[in-house]
C-alpha positions in Angstrom: 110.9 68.2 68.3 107.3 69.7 68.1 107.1 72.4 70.6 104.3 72.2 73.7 101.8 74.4 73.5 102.0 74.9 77.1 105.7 76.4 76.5 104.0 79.3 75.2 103.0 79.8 78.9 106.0 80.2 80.3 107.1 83.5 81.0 110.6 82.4 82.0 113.6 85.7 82.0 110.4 87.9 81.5 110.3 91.4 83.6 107.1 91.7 85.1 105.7 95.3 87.5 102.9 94.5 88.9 101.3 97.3 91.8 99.3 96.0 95.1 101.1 93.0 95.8 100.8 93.2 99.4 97.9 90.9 99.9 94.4 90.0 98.1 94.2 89.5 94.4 97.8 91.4 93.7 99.4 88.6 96.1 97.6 86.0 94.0 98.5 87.5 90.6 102.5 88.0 91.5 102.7 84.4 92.5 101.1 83.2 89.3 103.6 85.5 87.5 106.4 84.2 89.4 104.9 80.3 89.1 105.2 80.8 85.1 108.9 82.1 85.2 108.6 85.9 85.2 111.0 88.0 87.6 109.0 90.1 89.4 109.0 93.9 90.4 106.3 94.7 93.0 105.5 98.6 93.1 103.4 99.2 96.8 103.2 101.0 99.8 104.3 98.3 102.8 106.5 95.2 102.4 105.4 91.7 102.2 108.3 89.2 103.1 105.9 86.4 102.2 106.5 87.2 98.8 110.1 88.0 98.5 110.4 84.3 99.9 107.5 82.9 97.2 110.2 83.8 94.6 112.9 82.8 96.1 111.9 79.6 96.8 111.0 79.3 92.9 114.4 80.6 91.7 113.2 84.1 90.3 114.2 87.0 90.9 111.9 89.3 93.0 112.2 92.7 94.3 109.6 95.8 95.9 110.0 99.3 95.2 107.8 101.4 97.7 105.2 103.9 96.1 102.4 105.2 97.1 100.1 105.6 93.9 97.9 108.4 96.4 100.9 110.8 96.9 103.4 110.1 93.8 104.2 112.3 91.4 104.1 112.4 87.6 108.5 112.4 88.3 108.2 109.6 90.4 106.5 107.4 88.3 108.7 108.0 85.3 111.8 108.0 87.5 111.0 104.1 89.2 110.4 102.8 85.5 114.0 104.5 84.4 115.2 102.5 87.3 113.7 99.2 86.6 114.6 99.7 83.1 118.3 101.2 84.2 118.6 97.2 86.5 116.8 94.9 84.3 117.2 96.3 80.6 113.8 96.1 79.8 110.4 95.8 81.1 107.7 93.0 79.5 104.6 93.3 81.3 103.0 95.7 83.8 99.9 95.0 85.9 98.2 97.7 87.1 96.3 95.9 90.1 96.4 98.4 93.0 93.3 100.1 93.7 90.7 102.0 96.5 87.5 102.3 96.8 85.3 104.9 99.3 81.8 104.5 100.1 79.1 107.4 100.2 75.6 108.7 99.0 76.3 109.9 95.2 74.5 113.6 96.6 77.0 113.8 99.6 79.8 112.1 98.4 83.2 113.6 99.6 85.1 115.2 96.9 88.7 114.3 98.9 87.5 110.6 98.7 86.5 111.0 94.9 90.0 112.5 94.0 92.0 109.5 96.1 90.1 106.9 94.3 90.4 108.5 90.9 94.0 109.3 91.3 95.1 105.4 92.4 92.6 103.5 90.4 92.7 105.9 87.2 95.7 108.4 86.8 98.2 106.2 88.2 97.6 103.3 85.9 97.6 106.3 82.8 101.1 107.4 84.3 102.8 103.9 84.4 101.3 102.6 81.3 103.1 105.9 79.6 105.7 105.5 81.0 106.5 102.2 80.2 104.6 102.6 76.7 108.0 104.1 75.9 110.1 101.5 76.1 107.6 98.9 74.5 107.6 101.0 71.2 111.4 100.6 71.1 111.4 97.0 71.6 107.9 96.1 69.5 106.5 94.2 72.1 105.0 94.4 75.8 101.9 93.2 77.7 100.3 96.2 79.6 97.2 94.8 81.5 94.5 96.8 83.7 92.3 96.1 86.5 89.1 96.9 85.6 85.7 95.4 87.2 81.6 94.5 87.1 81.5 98.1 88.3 83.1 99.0 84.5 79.4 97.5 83.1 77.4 99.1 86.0 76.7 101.9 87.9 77.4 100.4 91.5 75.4 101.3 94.5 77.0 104.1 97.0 80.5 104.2 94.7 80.5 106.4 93.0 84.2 106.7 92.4 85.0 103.3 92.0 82.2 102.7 89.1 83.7 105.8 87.0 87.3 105.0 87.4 86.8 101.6 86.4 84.6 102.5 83.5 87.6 105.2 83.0 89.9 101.7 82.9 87.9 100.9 79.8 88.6 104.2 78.1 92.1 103.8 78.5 92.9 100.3 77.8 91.1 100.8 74.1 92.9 104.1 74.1 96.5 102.1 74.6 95.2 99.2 72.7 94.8 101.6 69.3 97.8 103.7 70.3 100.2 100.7 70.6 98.6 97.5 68.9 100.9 98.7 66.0 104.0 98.4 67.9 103.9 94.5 68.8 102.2 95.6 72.4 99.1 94.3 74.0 96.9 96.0 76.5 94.0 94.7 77.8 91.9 94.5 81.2 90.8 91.9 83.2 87.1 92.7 85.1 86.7 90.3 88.1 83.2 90.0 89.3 82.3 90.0 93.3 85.9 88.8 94.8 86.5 87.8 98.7 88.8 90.8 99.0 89.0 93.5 101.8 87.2 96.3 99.5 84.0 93.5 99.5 84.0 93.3 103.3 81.2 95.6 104.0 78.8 94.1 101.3 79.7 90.3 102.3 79.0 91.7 105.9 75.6 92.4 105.1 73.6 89.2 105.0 70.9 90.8 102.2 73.4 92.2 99.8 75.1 89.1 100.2 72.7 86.5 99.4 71.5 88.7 96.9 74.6 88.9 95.2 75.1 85.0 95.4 72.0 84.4 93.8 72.8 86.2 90.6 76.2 84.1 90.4 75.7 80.9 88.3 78.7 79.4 89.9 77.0 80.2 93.3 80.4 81.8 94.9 82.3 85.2 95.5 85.5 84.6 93.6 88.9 84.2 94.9 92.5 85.5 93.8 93.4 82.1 92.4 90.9 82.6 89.7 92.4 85.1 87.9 95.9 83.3 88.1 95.1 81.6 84.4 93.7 84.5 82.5 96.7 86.8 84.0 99.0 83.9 82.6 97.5 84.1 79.3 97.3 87.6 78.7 101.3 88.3 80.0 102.0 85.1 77.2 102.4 84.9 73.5 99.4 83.1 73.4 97.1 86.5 73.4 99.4 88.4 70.8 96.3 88.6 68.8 94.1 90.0 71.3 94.1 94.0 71.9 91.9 96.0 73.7 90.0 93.3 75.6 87.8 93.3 78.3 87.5 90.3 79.9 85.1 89.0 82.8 85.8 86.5 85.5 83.0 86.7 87.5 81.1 83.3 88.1 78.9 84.2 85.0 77.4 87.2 87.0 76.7 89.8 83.7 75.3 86.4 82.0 72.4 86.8 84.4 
């Protein structure tokens, strides 16, 4: 019998890590891993019951290990991916989601803030994609897939951190991509456009910046978590096993305008 192309989807007895689960975009993008099979390992700061039941009900296997990307060590990184690796066997797919963003003038900008944001949104994704790097060479194959953002094509107005760590996301997803495209493993990025998350309150709260950013947005909308459910899907599947060192947009068609 002719196999479906849609079984390619299916990410059934897959291991997936995935950081920021708690709620937003990471919340969306667990429960699309989950809905196409994969057993899910949740790296944050809090806990978030809703989730643990999410993959319950679905009959995969779900668990959270608490880190704080801000605070953690180079040791602790490498010593939660031994352990996931030490329970599960192996690891097929890590999501680096979790990330910050501070607000100031670029002339007055806090160096504190600009080390927090750089170290979640930039030098922790580095340390976990090493780290499980490792254990993709030995099994010739693995998904690795970043975060990145509009702010990785732009400059950004009054963040300053963000914009460089996310155009820093680019520099290392090409970096992995040559580094481990030999090896069977895929990394690429996913750039959402302007999303109804908690780090877009403050420009959705201002009625300017917000009609001003709806304007430029063919599809007329601020994008939701849902909408990167399918590209997630594709890029964790075999179906993107020719596709390395990707950037990809989901943003409404905002850098078409």
């Amino acid at each position: 019998m002719k196999k479906n192309i849609l079984d390619n989807f299916n990410l059934k007895g897959k291991m997936a890590v995935i950081t920021g689960t708690t709620k937003g975009l990471g919340q969306s993008m667990a429960e699309a891993l989950a809905e196409a099979g994969a057993n899910v390992v949740a790296l944050d700061r809090s806990d978030n019951p809703y989730l643990a039941n999410f993959c319950a009900n679905l009959g995969v296997n779900f668990k959270r290990i608490r880190m704080d990307l801000m605070k953690d060590s180079e040791k602790d990184v490498e010593s939660v991916i031994d352990s996931i690796i030490a329970e599960y066997t192996r690891i097929d797919i890590l999501v680096n989601n979790a990330g910050i963003s501070r607000r100031g003038e670029v002339h007055e900008f806090n160096y504190d803030d600009w080390l927090d944001v750089m170290q979640v949104n930039l030098t922790a994704p580095f340390l976990l994609s090493r780290a499980v790097s490792r254990g993709f060479i030995i099994q010739r194959s693995g998904k690795i897939i970043n975060m990145a953002s509009m702010l990785s094509f732009q400059g950004g107005i009054r963040v300053p951190s963000y914009s460089s760590s996310k155009h820093g996301i680019v520099g290392l997803t090409k970096s992995f991509a040559v580094a481990l495209g030999p090896y069977g493993v895929n990394v690429n990025a996913i750039a959402p456009g302007f999303m109804d998350t908690d780090l877009t309150l403050p420009l959705q709260q201002d009625t300017k910046r917000n009609a001003s950013i709806l304007q430029r947005i063919p599809t007329g909308r601020w994008g939701r978590g849902e909408d990167l459910k399918g590209i997630l899907i594709f890029l964790s599947s075999s179906m993107s096993d020719y596709i390395n060192g990707a950037i990809i947009p989901v943003d409404g068609g905002w850098l078409t305008t």
